[in-house]
N, C-alpha and C positions, 0 to 999 in steps of 0.2 A: 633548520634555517629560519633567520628573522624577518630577514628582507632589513636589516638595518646596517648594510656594507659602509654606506656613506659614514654613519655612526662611529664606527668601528675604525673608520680612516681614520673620523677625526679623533677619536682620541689616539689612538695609534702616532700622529703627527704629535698630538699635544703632549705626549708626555715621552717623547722622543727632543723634543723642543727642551734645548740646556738652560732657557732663560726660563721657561714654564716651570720644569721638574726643580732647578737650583729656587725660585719663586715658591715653590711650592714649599719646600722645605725648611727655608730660610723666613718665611712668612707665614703662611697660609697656618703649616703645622700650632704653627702656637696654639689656635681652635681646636686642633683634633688631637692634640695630646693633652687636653686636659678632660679626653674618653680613656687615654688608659687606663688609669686607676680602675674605673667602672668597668671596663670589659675583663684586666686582670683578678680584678676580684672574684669572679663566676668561674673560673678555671682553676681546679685541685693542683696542688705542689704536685711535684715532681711526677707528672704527663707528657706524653709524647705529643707536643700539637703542632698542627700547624698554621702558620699567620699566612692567610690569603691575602693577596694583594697586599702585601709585606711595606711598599714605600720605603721610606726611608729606616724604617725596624726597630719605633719605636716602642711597639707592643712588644714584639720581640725582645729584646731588650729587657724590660721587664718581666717576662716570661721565664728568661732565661736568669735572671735574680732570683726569680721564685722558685728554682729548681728544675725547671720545664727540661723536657729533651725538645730544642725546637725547631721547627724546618720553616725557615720562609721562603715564599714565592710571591713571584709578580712576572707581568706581562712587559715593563718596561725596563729595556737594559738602562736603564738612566738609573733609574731608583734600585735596582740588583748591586748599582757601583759604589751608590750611596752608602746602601744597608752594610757594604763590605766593609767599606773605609771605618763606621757606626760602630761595628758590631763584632768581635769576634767570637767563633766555639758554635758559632749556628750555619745551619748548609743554607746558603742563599741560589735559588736555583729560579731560573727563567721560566717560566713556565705561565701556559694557559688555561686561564681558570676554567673556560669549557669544556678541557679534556685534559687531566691534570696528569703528569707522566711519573704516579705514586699506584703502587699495587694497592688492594682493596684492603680495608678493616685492618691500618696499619696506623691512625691517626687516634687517641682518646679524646682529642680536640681540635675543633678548628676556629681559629678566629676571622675575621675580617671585618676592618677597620674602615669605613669612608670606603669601600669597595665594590662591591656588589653594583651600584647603580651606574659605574663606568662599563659594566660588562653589555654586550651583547645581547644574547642568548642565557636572560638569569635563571630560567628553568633548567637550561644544561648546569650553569653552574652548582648550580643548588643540588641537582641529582649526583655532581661529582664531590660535594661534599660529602653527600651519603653515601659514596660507594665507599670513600677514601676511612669514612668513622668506621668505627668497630661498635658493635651493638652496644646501646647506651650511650654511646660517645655525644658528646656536647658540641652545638654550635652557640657562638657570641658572635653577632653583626652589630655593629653599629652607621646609623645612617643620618641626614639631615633634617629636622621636619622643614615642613613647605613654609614657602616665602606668608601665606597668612599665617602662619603662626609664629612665623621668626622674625626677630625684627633686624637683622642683616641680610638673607637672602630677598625678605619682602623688600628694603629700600634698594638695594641695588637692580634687581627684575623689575621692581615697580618701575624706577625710573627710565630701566631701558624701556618699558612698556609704554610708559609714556611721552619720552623723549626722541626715543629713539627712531632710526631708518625702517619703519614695516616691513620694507623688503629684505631686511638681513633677518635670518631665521636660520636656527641651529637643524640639521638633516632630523628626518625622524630618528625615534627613539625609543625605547622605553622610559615608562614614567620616573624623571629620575627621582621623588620623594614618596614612591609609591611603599617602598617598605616601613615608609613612619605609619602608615595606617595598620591596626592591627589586625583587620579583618583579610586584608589583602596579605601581610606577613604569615598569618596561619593558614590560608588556604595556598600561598606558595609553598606554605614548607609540605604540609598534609600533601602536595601531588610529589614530593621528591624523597617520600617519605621520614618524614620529620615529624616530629609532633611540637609544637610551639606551648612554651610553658609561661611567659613573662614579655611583656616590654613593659619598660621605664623610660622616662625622659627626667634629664638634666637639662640645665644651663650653662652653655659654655662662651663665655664672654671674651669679645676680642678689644684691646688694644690701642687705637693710634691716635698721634700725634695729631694728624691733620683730618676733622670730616673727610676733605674728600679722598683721603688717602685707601678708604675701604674703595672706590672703583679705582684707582690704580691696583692694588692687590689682586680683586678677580682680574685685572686687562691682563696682570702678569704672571700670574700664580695660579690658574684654573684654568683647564682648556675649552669648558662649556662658555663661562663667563670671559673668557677671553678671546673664544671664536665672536663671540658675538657683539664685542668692545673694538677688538681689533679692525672689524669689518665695518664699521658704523662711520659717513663723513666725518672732517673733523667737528663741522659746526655741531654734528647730534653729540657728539664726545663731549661737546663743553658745555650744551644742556645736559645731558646726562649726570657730570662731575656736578654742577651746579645742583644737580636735584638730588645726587647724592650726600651730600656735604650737607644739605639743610635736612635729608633725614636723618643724619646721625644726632645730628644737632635737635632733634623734635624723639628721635624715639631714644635714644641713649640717652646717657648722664658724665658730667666736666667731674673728672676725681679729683680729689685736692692736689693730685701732684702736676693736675694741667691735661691728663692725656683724658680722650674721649675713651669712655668703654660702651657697648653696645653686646646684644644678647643673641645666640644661634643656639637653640633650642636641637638638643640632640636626641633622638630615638635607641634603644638598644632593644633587640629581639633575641631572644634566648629559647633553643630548641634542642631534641634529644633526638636519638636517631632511633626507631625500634627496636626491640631485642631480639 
């Protein structure tokens, strides 16, 4: 047990929410699918893996191009309906990533994309990675680095930090960019019997039209960033949007084609399970 139930609700709620998960998809993903390439590259053709926290299946997907035998799972029937409609030839199954309902040493791989740090209880999860690999078998996580070193998650947190209602505050948690650090990545995996071989980071650059359109995105499309957008007066929303819009405009760059792009520095951990 975490003692993070409240946590749990909220995502639970959040990605149960058809304007959150359609948001999430429709939006949000553009960032996170430009990690597939880099998590599908670390996984050998034709494996049996499986994609935790599957979303919408776009690992999968590709997985499944590369010959993969692939199983996805997620926590939210929102995104199970997505990955269906996505994806055919792959078993899309309901499931919890703290007690995965897969017999042991039956997986050569497992991925998880943007995952891990909506869970709970990541030390369960992480041991039911290990139960589910077969000796040797591979994990690829990929995660977010922290708002100081990203210059989208820093302007958006920045300004609700600055901006925002004090009193609104997301339930405790776990650290959600704890897995960008690689000290904390290798002694999480080393207790769940993992041994951590690699992280890299990339740059994954989002997007839009309008500065302030990056906090409309998180109000609509994240359920961390959108419990804590949605819950805020209106007056702190329009200092907020205000102090968002000038840091796109301060840390990002105008492309010639007019749209703002701006940078989310992405982490990837890479581990083996013992033999």
């Amino acid at each position: 047990m975490t003692g993070f139930d409240e946590f749990a609700e909220m995502e639970r709620q959040g990605w149960s929410d058809p304007v959150i998960s359609e948001g999430y998809v429709t939006r949000f993903a553009e960032m996170t699918r430009q990690a597939v390439p880099e998590i599908v590259a670390l996984v050998p053709e034709g494996v049996a893996v499986l994609d935790l926290c599957c979303g919408q299946a776009d690992i999968a997907a590709a997985l499944q191009s590369k010959g993969c035998d692939v199983t996805g799972a997620d926590f939210s029937h929102q995104m199970i309906e997505f990955a269906r409609e996505r994806v055919h030839g792959v078993n899309f199954v309901w499931a919890d990533a703290q007690a995965l309902p897969f017999d042991g040493h039956c997986f050569d791989a497992v991925v998880c994309g943007f995952g891990l740090m909506h869970v709970p209880d990541q030390p369960a999860a992480l041991a039911e990675v290990a139960r589910v690999l077969r000796p040797g078998g591979l994990l690829v996580m990929s995660c977010w680095e922290p708002p100081q070193r990203s210059d989208v998650f820093g302007t958006v947190f920045g300004a609700i930090m600055a901006h925002g209602d004090p009193s609104v505050t997301l339930p405790d948690s776990p650290d959600f960019y704890q897995f960008a650090e690689e000290g904390h990545a290798r002694a999480a995996f080393a207790e769940a019997g993992l041994a951590h071989q690699e992280r890299t980071v990339f740059d994954a650059v989002l997007r839009l039209e309008d500065p302030g359109a990056l906090m409309d995105l998180f109000a609509t499309a994240a359920p961390r960033g959108g419990y804590l957008l949605r819950h805020q007066p209106d007056d702190a929303k329009a200092r907020i949007r205000a102090a968002v819009a000038l840091g796109v405009q301060e840390r990002g760059r105008q492309a010639k084609d007019g749209l703002w792009e701006i940078k989310a520095p992405v982490a990837i951990n890479r581990g083996v399970r013992a033999g």
